[in-house]
C-alpha positions as CSV (number, residue, x, y, z in Angstrom):
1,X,47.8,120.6,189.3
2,X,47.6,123.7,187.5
3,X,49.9,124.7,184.0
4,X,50.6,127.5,182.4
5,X,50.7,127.4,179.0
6,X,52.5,130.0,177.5
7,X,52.5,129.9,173.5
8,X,53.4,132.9,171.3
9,X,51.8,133.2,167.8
10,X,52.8,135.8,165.0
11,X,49.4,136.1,163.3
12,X,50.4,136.4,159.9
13,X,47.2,138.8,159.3
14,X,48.5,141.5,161.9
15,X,50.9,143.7,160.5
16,X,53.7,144.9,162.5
17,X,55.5,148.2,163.2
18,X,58.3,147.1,160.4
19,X,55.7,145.9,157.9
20,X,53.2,149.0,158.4
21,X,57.0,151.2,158.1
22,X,57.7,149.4,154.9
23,X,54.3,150.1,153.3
24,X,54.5,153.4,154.1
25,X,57.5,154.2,152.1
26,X,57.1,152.1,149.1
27,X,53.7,153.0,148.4
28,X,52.9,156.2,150.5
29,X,50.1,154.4,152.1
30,X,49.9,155.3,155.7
31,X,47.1,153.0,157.1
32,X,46.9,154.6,160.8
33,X,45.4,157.6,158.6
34,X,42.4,155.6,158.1
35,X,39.5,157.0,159.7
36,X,38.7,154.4,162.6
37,X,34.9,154.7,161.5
38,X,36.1,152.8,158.0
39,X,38.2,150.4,159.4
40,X,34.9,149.2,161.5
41,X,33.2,149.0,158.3
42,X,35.1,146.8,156.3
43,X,35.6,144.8,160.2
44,X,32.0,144.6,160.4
45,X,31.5,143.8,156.4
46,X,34.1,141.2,156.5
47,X,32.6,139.7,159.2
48,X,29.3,139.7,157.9
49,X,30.4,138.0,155.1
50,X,32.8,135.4,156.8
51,X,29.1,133.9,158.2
52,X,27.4,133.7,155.2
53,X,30.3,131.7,153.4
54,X,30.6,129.6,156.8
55,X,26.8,129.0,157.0
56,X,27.1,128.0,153.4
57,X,29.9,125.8,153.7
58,X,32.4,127.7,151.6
59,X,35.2,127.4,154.5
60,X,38.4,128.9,152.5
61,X,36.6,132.2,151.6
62,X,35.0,132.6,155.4
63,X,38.8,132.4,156.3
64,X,39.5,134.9,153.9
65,X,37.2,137.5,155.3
66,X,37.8,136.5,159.0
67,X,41.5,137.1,157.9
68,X,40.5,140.8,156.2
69,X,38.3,141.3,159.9
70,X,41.4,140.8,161.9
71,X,43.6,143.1,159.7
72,X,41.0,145.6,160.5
73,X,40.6,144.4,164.8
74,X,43.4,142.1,165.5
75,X,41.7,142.2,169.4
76,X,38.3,140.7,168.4
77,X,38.4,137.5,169.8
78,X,35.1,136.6,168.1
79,X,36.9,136.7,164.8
80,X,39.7,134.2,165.9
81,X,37.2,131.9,167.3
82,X,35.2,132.2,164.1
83,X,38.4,131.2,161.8
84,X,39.2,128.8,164.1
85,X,36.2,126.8,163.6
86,X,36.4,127.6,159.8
87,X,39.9,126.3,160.1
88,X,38.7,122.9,162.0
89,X,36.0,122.6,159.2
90,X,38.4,122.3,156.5
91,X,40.7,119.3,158.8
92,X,43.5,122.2,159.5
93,X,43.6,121.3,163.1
94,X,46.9,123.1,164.1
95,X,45.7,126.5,162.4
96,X,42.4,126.0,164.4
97,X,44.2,125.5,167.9
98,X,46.7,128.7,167.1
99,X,43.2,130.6,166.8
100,X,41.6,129.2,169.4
101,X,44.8,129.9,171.7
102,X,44.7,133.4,170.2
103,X,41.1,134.0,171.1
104,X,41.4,132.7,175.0
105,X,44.3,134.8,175.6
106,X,42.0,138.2,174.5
């Protein structure tokens, strides 16, 4: 027997269309005028750090930066696989699964 399971998730650390919009006119910031070559950088950073503050069991703040790496590549499944298990570390089981869902389906 094979199922389909067919969930959708809003990751709260992907903005949409309407959010990006709405920045745009309150503040002037237009974040699609980032040069791609920083966005990779503070990706790559964030990631970098998210490690190190998993590896040394500080599991809030390697959320954090796994959170700040998906702003910056909301289709690097690595990143939702990484905050997943940061998420399971702390006991937030449901958090993990939505990011571990998230991850199999890139």
């Amino acid at each position: 027997v094979e199922v389909e399971v067919s969930v959708e998730v809003e990751d709260p650390t992907v903005a949409s269309p309407s959010t990006l919009l709405a920045l745009k006119e309150s503040t002037g910031v237009d974040l699609s005028a980032i040069p791609r070559e920083q966005v990779e950088f503070i990706r790559d950073q964030s990631r970098t750090a998210g490690n190190r503050a998993f590896a040394s069991r500080e599991f809030q703040e390697a959320i954090n930066l796994y959170s700040q790496a998906i702003a910056a590549d909301p289709l690097d499944k690595t990143l939702f696989a990484n905050r997943s298990a940061a998420y399971l570390a702390q006991g937030r089981a449901e958090e993990a699964y939505q990011d571990a869902l998230k991850a199999v389906k890139l």
